[in-house]
C-alpha positions in Angstrom: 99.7 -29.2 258.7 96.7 -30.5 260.7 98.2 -33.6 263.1 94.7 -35.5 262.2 93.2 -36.1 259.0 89.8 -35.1 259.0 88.1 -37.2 256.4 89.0 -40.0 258.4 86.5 -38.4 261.4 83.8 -37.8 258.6 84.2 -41.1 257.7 83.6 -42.9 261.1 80.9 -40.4 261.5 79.0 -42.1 259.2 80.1 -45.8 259.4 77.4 -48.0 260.8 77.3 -48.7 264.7 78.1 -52.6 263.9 81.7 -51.5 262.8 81.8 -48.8 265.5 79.8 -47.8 268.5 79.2 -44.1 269.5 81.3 -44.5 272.5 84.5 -46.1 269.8 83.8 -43.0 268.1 83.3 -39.9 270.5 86.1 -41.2 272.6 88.7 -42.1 270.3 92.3 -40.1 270.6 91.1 -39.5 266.4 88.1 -37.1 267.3 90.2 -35.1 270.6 92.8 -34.6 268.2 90.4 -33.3 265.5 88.6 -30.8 268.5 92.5 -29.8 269.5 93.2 -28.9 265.6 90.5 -26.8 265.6 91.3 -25.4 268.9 94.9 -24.8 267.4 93.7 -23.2 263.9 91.3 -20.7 266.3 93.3 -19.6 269.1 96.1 -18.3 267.0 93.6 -15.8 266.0 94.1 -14.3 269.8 98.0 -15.0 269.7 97.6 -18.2 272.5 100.8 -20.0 271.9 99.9 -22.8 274.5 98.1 -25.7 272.7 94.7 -26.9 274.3 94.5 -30.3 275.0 91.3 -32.5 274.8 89.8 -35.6 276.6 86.5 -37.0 275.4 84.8 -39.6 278.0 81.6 -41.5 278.2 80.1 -41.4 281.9 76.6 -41.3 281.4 75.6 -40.9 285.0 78.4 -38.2 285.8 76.2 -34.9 285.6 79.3 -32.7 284.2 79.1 -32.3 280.5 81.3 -30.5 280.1 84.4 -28.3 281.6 87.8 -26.4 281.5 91.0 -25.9 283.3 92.4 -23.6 280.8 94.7 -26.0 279.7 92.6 -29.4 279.1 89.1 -29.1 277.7 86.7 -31.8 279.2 83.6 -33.2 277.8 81.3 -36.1 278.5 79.7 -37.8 275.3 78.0 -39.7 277.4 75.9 -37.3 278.7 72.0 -37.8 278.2 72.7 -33.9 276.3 74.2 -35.9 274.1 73.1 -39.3 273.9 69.1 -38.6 274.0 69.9 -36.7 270.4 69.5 -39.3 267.5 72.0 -40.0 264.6 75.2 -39.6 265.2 76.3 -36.7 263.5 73.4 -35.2 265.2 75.3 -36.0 268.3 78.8 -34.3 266.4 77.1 -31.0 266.8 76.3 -31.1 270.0 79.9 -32.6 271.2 80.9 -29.8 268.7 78.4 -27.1 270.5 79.9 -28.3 274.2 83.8 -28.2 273.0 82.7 -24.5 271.8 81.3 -23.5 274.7 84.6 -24.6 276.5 86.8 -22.7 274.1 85.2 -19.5 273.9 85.8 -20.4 278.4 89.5 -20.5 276.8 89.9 -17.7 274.6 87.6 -15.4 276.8 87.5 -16.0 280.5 90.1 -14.4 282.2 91.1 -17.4 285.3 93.3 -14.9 286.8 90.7 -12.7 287.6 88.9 -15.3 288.7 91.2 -16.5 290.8 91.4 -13.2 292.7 88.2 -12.7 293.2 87.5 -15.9 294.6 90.5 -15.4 296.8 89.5 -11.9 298.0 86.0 -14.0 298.9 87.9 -16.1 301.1 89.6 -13.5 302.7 86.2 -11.6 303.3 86.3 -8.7 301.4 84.8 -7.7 297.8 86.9 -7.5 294.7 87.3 -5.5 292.7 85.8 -3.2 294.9 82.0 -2.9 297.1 79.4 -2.8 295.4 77.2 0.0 295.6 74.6 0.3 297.9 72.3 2.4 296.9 69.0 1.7 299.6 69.4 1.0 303.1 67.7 -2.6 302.6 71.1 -2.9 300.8 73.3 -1.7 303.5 71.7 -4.2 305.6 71.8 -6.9 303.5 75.6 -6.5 303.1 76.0 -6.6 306.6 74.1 -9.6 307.2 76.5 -11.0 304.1 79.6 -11.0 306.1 77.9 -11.9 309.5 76.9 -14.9 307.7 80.5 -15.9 306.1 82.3 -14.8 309.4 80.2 -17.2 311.4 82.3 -20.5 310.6 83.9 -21.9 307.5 81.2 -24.1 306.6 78.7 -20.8 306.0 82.0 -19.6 303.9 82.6 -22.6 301.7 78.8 -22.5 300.6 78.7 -19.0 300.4 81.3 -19.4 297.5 79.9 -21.6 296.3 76.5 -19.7 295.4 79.1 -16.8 294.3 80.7 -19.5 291.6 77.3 -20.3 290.8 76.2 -16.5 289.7 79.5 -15.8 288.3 79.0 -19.2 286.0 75.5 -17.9 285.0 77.0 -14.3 284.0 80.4 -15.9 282.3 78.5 -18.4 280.2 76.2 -15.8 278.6 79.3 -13.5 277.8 81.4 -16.1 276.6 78.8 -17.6 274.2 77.8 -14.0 272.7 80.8 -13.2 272.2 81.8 -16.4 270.6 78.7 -16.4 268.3 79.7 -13.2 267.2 83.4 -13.9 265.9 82.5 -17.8 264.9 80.1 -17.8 262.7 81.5 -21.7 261.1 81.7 -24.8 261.9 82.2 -24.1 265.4 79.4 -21.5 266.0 76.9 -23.9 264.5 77.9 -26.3 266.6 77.4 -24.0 269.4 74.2 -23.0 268.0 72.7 -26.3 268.2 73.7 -27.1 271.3 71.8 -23.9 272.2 69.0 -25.3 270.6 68.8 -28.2 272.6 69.5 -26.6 276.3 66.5 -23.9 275.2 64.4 -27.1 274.7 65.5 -28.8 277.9 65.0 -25.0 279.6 62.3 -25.8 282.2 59.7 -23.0 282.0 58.9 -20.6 285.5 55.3 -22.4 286.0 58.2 -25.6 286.0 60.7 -24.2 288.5 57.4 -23.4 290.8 56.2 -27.7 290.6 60.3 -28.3 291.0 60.3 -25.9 293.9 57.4 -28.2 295.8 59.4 -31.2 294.9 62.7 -30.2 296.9 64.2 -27.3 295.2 64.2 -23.5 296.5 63.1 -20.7 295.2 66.9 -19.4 294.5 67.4 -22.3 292.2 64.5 -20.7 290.4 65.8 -17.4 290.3 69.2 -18.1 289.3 67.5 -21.0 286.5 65.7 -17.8 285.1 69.1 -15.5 285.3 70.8 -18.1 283.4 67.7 -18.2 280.4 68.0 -14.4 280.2 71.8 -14.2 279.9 72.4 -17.4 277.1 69.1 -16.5 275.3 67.9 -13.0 276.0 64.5 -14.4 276.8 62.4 -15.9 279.6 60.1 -19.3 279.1 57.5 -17.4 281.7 54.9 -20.7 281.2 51.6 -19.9 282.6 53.0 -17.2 285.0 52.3 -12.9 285.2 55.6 -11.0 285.2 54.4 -10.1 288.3 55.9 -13.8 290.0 59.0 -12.4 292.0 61.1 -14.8 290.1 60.5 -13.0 287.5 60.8 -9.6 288.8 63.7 -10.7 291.1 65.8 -11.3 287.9 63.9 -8.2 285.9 65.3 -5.7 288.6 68.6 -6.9 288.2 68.4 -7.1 284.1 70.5 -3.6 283.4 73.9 -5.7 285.7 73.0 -8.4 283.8 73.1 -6.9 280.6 76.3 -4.9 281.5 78.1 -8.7 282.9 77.1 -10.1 279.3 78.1 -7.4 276.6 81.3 -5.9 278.4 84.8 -7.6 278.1 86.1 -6.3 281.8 86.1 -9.5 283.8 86.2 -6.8 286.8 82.9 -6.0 285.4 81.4 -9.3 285.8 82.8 -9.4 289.1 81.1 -5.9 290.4 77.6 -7.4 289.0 77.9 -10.7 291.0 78.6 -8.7 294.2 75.5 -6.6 293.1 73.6 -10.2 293.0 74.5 -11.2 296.4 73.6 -8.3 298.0 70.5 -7.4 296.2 69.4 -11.1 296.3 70.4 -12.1 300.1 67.2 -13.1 301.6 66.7 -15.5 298.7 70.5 -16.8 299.4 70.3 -16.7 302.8 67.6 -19.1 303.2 68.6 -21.4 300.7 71.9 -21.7 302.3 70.3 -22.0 306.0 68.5 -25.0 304.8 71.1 -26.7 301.9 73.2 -26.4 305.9 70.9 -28.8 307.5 
């Protein structure tokens, strides 16, 4: 039997803000422990005897909405995802959509993997194996890969940094898929509207570019139009030709992409973001020569 009644959360959904505030509401111990019984009911599909804990906070000027330790599930109600959305139960689906997204990080990410890929970054070598290098710009981007990490620890921290970064991009596309696919309820159309809203949020290329002259690098453009085409399957090009090497940057690299996306191996994922950092190294290089300074 479910440790929360759930009528009681549909009912403080829709009591009026002068009984209870949106913050009363999203962060009371009532609505985590309506998230964990749901967590509960779906993981014992996949045989995950540990239960998933959840915390709800409000921070509205903490830039996280979300995240996962495998064991605790995060999220921020007070993020502007959230908060900019009118009506509360409006702002359910999207709390809804983010604890989704963090249980299909649950169910379908495997950490240990993770974990030793990230460890065999740190000890300079690729994991699960090299990736292939198929031209000699590749062989010498590789090259200039480890020159860079071997030069001090400061190059090595960012580098793995931009490595989480891709791997992120890659995991959160084959996480949601695959969650969309076997949660079509409550818990998918939550996901779905969260979706929604980040696609609306999504700034378009002809965007990235005005963002590019107002700080940001081309990289963050690259990997902002890696992330639209493994959540969505689609680019928001703006007023840009598919000739713009953002474009084409992540167009070359779109059969790794697709692999990392619809393919359960987490080794998989693994071989594409070595693919990435090779293939992309100029771009990386040059953001992380200046995000140094």
């Amino acid at each position: 039997m479910a440790r929360v009644n759930h009528k009681t959360v549909k009912r403080l959904m829709n009591e009026k803000r002068s009984k209870i505030t949106d913050k009363q509401f999203f962060t009371s111990r009532i609505l985590a422990g309506h998230f964990e019984d749901m967590a509960v009911a779906q993981t014992k599909r996949y045989h995950y005897n540990r239960r998933v804990h959840v915390s709800i906070y409000w921070k509205p000027k903490v830039p996280d909405g979300a995240d996962t330790n495998n064991q605790v599930i995060r999220i921020n109600a007070g993020h502007p995802m959230v908060t900019k959305v009118r009506g509360r139960e409006n702002r359910y689906q999207i709390v809804c959509g983010l604890f989704s997204h963090e249980l299909g990080h649950v169910l379908y990410t495997d950490f240990l993997c993770m974990q030793s890929y990230f460890n065999a970054l740190m000890d300079e070598r690729w994991y699960p194996a090299a990736p292939a290098l198929g031209t000699a710009k590749d062989k010498l981007n590789e090259r200039a890969v480890w020159d860079y990490v071997r030069a001090d620890e400061l190059n090595k921290k960012l580098f793995l940094k931009v490595a989480h970064d891709i791997w992120n991009v890659l995991e959160d596309g084959y996480i949601e898929h695959r969650f969309l696919n076997q949660f079509p309820g409550t818990l998918g159309y939550g996901l779905e509207t969260l979706r929604e809203r980040e696609w609306k949020l999504m700034p378009d290329v002809t965007q990235m570019k005005e963002q590019e002259e107002d700080g940001g690098h081309i990289f963050q453009s690259i990997l902002q139009v890696m992330l639209s085409y493994a959540l969505f399957g689609e680019i928001k090009y703006g007023d840009e030709s598919l000739t713009d090497e953002r474009i084409q940057s992540v167009f070359s690299l779109i059969t790794e992409i697709d692999q990392a996306v619809m393919v359960k191996s987490a080794k998989s994922r693994c071989d594409v973001v070595n693919t990435i950092l090779v293939r992309l190294w100029d771009y990386i290089e040059d953001y992380l020569i200046i995000w140094k300074r």
